[in-house]
ZAMIVEX-449465 format. One record per residue: x, y, z of N, C-alpha, C in turn; residue number from 1; residue in one letter. Coordinates in Angstrom, 2 decimals, padded with zeros to 5 digits. Atoms other than C-alpha are relative to their C-alpha. Last residue first. Layout:
<pt <X Y Z> <X Y Z> <X Y Z> NUM a>
...
//
This chain:
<pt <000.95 000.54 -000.79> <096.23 120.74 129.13> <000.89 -000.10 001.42> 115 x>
<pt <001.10 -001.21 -000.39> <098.45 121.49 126.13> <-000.45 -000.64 001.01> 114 x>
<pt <-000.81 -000.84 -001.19> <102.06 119.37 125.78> <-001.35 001.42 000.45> 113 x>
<pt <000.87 -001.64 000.37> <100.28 116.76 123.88> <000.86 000.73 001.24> 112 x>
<pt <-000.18 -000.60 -001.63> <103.06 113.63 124.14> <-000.68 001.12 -000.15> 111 x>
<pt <000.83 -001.62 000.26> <102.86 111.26 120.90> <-000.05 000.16 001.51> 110 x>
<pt <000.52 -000.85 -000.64> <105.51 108.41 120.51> <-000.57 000.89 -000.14> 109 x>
<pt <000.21 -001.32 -000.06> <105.86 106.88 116.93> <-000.49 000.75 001.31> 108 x>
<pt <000.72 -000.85 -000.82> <106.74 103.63 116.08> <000.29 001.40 000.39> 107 x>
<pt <-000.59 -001.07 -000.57> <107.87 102.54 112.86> <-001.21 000.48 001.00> 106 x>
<pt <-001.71 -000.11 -000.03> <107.44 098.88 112.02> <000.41 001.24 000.43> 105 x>
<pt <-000.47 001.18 -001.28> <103.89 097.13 112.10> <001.35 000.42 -000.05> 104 x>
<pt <-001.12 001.40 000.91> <103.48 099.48 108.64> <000.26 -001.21 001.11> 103 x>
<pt <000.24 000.22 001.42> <103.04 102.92 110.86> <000.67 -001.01 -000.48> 102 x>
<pt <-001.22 000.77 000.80> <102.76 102.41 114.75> <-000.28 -000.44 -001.82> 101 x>
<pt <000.25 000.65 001.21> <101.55 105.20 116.68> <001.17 -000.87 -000.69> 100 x>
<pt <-001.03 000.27 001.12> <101.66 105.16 120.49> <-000.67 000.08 -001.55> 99 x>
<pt <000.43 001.32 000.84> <099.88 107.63 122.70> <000.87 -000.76 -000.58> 98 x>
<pt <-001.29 001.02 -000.04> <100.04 110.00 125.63> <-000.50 -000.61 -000.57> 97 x>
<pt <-001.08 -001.37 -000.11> <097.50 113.01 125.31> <001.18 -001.07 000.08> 96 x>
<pt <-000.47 -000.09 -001.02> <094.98 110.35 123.64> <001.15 000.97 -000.04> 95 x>
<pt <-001.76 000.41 -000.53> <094.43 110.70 119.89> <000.07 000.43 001.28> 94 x>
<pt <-000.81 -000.62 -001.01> <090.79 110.63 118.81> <001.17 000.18 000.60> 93 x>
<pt <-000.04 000.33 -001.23> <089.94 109.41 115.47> <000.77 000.78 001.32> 92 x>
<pt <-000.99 -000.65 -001.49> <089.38 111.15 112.35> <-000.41 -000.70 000.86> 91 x>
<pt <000.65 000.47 -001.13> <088.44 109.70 108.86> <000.54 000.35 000.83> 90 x>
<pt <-000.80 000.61 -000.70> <088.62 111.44 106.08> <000.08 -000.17 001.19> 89 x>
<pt <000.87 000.78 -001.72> <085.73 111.36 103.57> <001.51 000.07 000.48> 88 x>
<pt <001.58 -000.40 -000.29> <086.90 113.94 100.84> <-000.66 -000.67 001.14> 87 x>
<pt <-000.04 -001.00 -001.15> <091.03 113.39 101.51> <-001.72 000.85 -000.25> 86 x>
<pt <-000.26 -001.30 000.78> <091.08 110.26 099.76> <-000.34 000.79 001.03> 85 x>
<pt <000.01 000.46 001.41> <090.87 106.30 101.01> <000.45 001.41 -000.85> 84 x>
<pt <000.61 -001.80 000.82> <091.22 107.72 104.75> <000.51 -000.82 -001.28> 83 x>
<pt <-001.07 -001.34 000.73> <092.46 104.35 106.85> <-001.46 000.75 -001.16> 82 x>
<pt <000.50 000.35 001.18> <090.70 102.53 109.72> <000.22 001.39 -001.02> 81 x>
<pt <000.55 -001.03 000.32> <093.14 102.59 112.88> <-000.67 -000.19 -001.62> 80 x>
<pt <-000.30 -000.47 001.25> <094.24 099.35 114.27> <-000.94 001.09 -000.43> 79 x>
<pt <001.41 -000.07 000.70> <094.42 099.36 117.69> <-000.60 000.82 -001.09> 78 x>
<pt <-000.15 001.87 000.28> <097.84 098.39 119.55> <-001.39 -000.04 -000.08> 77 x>
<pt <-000.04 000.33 -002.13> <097.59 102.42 121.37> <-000.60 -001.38 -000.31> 76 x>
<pt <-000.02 -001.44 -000.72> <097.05 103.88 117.63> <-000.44 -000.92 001.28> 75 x>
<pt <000.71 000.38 -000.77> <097.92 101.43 114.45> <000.30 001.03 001.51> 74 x>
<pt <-000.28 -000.64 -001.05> <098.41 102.58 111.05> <-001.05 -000.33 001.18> 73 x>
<pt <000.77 000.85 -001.48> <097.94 100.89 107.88> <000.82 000.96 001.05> 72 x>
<pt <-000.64 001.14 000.30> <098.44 104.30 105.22> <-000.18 -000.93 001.00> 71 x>
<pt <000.46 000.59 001.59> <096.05 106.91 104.65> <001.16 -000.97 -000.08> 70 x>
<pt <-001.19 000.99 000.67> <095.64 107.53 108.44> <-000.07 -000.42 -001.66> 69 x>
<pt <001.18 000.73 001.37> <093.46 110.48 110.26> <001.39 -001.03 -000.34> 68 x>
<pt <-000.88 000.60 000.62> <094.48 111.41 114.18> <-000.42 -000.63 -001.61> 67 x>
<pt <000.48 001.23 000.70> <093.33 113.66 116.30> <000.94 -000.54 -001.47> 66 x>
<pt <-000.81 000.78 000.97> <094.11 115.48 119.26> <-000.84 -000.51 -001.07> 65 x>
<pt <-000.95 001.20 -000.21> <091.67 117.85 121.57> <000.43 -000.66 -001.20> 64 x>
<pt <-000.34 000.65 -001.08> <090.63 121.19 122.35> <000.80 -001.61 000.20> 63 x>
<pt <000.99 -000.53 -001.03> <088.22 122.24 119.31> <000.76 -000.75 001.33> 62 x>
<pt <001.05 -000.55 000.09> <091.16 120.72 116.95> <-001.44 000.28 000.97> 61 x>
<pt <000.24 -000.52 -001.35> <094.79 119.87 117.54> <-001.37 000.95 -000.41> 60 x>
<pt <000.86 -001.64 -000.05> <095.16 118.15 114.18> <-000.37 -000.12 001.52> 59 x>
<pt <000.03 -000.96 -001.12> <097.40 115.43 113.49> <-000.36 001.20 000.07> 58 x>
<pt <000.33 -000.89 -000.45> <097.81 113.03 109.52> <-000.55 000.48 001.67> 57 x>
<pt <000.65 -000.80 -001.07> <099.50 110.38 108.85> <-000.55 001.33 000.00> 56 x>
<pt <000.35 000.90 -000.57> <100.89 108.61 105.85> <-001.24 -000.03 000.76> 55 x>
<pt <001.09 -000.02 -000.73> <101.38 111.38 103.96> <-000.84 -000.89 000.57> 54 x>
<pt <000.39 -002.05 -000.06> <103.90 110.52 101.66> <-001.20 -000.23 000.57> 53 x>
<pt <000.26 -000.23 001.44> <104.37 106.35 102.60> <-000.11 001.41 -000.13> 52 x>
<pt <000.84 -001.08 -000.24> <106.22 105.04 105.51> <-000.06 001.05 -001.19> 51 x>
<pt <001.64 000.64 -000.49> <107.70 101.90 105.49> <-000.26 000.79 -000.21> 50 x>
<pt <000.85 000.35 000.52> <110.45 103.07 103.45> <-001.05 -000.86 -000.05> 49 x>
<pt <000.40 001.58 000.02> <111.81 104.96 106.13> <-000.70 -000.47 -001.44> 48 x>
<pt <-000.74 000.46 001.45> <113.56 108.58 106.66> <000.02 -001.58 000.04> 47 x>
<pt <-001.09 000.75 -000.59> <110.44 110.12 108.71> <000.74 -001.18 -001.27> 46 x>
<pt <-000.42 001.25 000.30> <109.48 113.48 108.00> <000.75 -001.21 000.32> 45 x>
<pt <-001.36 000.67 -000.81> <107.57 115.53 109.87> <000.41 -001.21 -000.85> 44 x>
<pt <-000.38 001.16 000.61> <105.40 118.11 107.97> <001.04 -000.76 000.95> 43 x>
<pt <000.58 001.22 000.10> <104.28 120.66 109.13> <-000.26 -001.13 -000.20> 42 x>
<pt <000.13 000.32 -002.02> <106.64 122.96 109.67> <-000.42 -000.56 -000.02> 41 x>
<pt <000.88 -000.87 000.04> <107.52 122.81 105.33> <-000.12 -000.37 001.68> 40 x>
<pt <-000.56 -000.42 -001.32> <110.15 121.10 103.44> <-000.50 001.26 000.72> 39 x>
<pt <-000.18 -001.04 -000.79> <108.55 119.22 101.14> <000.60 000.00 001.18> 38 x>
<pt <-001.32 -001.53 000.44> <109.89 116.70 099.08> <-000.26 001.18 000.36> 37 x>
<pt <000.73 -001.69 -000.39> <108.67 113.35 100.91> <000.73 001.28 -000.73> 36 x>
<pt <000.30 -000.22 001.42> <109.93 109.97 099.55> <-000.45 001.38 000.10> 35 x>
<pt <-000.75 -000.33 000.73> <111.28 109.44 102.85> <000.18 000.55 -001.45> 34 x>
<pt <-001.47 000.96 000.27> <108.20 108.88 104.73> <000.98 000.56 -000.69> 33 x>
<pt <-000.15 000.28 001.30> <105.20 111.39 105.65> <001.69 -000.48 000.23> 32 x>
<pt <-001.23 001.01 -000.38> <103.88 112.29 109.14> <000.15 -000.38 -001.58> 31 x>
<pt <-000.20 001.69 000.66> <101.32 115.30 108.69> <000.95 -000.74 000.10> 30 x>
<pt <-001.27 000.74 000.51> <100.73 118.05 110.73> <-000.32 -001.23 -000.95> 29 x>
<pt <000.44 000.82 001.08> <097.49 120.46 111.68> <001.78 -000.89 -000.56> 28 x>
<pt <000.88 000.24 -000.26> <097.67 123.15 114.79> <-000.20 -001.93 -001.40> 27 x>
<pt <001.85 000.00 000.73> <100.76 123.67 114.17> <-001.25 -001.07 000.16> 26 x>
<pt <000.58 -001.00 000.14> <103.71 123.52 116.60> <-001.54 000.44 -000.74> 25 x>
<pt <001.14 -000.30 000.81> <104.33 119.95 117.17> <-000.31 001.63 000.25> 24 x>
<pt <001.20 -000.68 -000.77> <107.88 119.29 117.97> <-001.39 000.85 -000.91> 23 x>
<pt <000.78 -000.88 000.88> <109.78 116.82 116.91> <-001.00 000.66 001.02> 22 x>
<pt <001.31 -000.50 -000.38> <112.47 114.33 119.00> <-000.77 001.09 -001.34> 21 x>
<pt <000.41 -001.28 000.16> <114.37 111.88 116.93> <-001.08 000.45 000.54> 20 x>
<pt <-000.69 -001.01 -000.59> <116.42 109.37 118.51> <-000.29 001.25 -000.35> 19 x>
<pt <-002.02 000.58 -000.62> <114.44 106.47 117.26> <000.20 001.28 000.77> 18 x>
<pt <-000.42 000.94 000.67> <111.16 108.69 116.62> <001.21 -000.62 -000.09> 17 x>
<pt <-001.75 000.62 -000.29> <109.75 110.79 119.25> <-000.37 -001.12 -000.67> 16 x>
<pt <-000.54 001.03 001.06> <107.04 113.35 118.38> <000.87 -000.46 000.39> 15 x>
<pt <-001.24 000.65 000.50> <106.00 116.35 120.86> <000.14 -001.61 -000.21> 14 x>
<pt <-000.37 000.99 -000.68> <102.95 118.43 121.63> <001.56 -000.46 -000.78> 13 x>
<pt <001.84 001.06 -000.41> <100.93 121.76 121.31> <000.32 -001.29 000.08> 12 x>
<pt <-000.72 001.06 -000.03> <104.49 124.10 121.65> <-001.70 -000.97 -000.05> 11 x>
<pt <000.32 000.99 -001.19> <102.93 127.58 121.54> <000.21 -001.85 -000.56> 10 x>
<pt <001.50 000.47 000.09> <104.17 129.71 118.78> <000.28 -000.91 001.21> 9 x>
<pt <-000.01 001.93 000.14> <107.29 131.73 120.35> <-001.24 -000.99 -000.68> 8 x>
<pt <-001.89 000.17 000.90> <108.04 136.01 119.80> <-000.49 -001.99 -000.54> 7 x>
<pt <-000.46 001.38 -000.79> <103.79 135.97 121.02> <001.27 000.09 -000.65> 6 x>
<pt <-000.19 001.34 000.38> <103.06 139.44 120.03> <001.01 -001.29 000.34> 5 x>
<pt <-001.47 001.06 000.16> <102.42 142.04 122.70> <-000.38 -001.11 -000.51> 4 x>
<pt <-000.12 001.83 -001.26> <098.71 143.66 122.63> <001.58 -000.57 -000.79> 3 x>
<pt <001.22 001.15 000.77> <098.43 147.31 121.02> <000.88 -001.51 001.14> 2 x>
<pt <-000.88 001.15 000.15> <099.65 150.29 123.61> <-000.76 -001.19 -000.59> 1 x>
//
């Protein structure tokens, strides 16, 4: 008998924007604004024009959150220093309960559902 595949990926946290929940399945996401034209799991789009293509980036990596920003973005009312291109990009830690707020205007609950 070979090993039972998972039917579900594992839930690694959840997104709340106005009235929209999201759920983080992959290991790696990005937050991207209205101008966005994929339509892909990873991706969460939100329909604002504060919020630029690929604003954000979320990776669930060696155990814990993180967070890169290529647009202003601030993480628990402390401004995050933004990724100029995706060769240096900068990662910070993301608490299991956090806020992000892209632009001083869209906030962004984060809830890790691992641990």
């Amino acid at each position: 008998p070979g090993k039972i595949k998972e039917l579900h990926p594992k839930e690694l946290a959840i997104l709340q924007w106005d009235n929209l929940e999201w759920k983080m399945y992959d290991p790696y996401i990005e937050i991207s604004g209205k101008e966005e034209t994929r339509n892909e799991s990873h991706v969460f789009r939100i329909n604002s024009d504060k919020v630029k293509r690929t604003h954000v980036a979320i990776r669930y990596k060696d155990n814990e959150f993180q967070l890169a920003a290529w647009g202003k973005t601030m993480l628990n009312e402390r401004d995050v220093e933004v990724s100029i291109d995706n060769t240096f990009v900068k990662w910070v830690k993301l608490n299991p309960k956090s806020t992000i707020v892209l632009n001083n205007d869209v906030v962004i609950r984060f809830k890790a559902k691992t641990n």
